[in-house]
Every structure is written in structure tokens, then in C-alpha cells.
C-alpha positions as CSV (number, residue, x, y, z in Angstrom):
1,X,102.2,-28.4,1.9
2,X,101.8,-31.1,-1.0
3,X,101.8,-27.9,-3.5
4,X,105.1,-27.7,-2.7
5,X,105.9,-31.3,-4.0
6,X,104.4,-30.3,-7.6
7,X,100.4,-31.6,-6.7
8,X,98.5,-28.7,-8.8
9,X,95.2,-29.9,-7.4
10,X,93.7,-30.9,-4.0
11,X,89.8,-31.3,-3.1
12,X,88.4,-30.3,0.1
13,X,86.3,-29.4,2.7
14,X,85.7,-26.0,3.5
15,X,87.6,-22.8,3.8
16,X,91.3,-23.1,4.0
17,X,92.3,-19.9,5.4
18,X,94.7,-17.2,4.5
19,X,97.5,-18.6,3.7
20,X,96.7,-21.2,1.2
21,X,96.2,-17.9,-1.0
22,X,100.3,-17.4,-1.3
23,X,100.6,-21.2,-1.4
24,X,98.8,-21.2,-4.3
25,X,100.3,-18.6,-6.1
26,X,103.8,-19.5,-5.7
27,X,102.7,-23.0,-7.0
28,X,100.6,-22.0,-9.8
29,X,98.0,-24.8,-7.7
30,X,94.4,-24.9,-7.4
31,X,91.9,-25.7,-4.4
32,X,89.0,-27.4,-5.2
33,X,85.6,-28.1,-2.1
34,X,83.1,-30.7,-3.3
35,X,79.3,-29.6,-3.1
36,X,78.1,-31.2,0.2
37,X,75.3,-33.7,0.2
38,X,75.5,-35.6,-2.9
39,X,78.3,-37.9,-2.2
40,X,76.5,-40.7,-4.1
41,X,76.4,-38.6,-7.3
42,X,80.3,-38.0,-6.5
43,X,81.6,-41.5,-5.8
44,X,79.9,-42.7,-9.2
45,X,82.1,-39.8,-10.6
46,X,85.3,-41.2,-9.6
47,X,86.6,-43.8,-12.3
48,X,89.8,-45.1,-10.5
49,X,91.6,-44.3,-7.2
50,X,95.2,-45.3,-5.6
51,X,96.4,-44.7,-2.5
52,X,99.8,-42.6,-2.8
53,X,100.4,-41.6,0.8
54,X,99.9,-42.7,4.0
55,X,98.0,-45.6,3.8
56,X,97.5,-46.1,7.0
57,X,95.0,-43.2,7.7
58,X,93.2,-45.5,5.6
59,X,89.9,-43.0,4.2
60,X,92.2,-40.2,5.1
61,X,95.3,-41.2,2.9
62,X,96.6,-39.2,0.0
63,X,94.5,-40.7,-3.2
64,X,95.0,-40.3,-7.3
65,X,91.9,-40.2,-8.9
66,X,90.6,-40.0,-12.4
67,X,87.1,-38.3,-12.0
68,X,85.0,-37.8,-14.9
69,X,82.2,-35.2,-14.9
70,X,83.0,-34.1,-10.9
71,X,81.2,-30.9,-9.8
72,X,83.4,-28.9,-8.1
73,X,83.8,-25.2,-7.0
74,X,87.6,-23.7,-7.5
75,X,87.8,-22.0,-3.8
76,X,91.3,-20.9,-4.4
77,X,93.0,-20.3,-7.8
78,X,96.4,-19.6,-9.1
79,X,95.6,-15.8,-8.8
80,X,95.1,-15.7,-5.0
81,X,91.4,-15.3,-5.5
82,X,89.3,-17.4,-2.3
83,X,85.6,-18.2,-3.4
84,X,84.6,-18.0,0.2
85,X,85.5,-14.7,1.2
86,X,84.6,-13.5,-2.0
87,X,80.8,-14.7,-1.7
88,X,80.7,-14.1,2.2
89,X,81.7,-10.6,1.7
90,X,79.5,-10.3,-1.4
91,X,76.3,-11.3,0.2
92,X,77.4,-9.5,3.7
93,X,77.3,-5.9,1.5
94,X,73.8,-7.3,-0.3
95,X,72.3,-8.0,3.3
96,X,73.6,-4.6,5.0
97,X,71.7,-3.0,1.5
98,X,68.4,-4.6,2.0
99,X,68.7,-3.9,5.9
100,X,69.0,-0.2,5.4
């Protein structure tokens, strides 16, 4: 895991399970998911960007950016907390409410 090479940060895409919990923990890290369908608003966010690993995946590869105003949600903190089970849970107990 890259946390475990000293990257405090990472953005991506949906839930990342369980264990990226400890992960971030251990390695006072953050995850971070992008708000889906507004990647035109998010590329004009990002200011600068370098490939640092794995070039070859090309759009895949490990990037640096410097982002400036880029709306994200923290999904996992340094805490353990995990926005999406959080929220599903949340809205699961709301729904089972109104249902009864």
C-alpha cells in the first residue's frame, strides 16, 4: 500500500473496503472519492500534474497534483471513520423508520 511509503493522501473511486480503515490509522493517511459527474469542473481544478509511478499504465499511473479548490469527500480518515458505511448504515436505519 503507498501509505506505507509516507503518501498521506490518495483520491478514488468508491468504497475501499475494510481494511484500508487500519491502513489509515497506522499511517495517520487520508482517503479521498471525487464527486462523480463533473469531471470538467475537476480537471480545471488541477493546476499541475507529474507522473511519479508507473508510467506505463499511462491514465492509470501514480500522479502529483496541485489542485486548487477540488471538491472532495474524506471517505476514510486518520480515525478509522469510512464515510460510506457511515451514510449507508445511516440512511438504512432512516428507511427501516419511515417503513414501519
Amino acid at each position: 500500500m503507498l501509505f506505507e511509503y509516507g503518501v498521506k493522501a490518495a483520491i478514488g473511486k468508491g468504497n475501499r473496503g475494510v481494511s484500508i480503515r487500519q491502513v489509515c490509522m497506522d499511517n495517520t493517511a487520508a482517503c479521498f472519492s471525487a464527486i462523480g459527474g463533473i469531471s470538467a469542473t475537476l480537471f480545471s481544478c488541477i493546476k499541475s500534474a507529474a507522473i511519479v509511478a508507473y508510467e506505463d499504465l499511462k491514465t492509470e499511473a501514480i500522479q502529483r497534483l496541485e489542485i486548487e479548490d477540488f471538491p472532495l469527500l474524506v471517505t476514510n480518515d486518520t480515525h478509522g471513520r469510512d464515510l460510506y458505511t457511515e451514510e449507508v448504515e445511516k440512511y438504512r436505519r432512516i428507511l427501516n423508520q419511515e417503513a414501519s
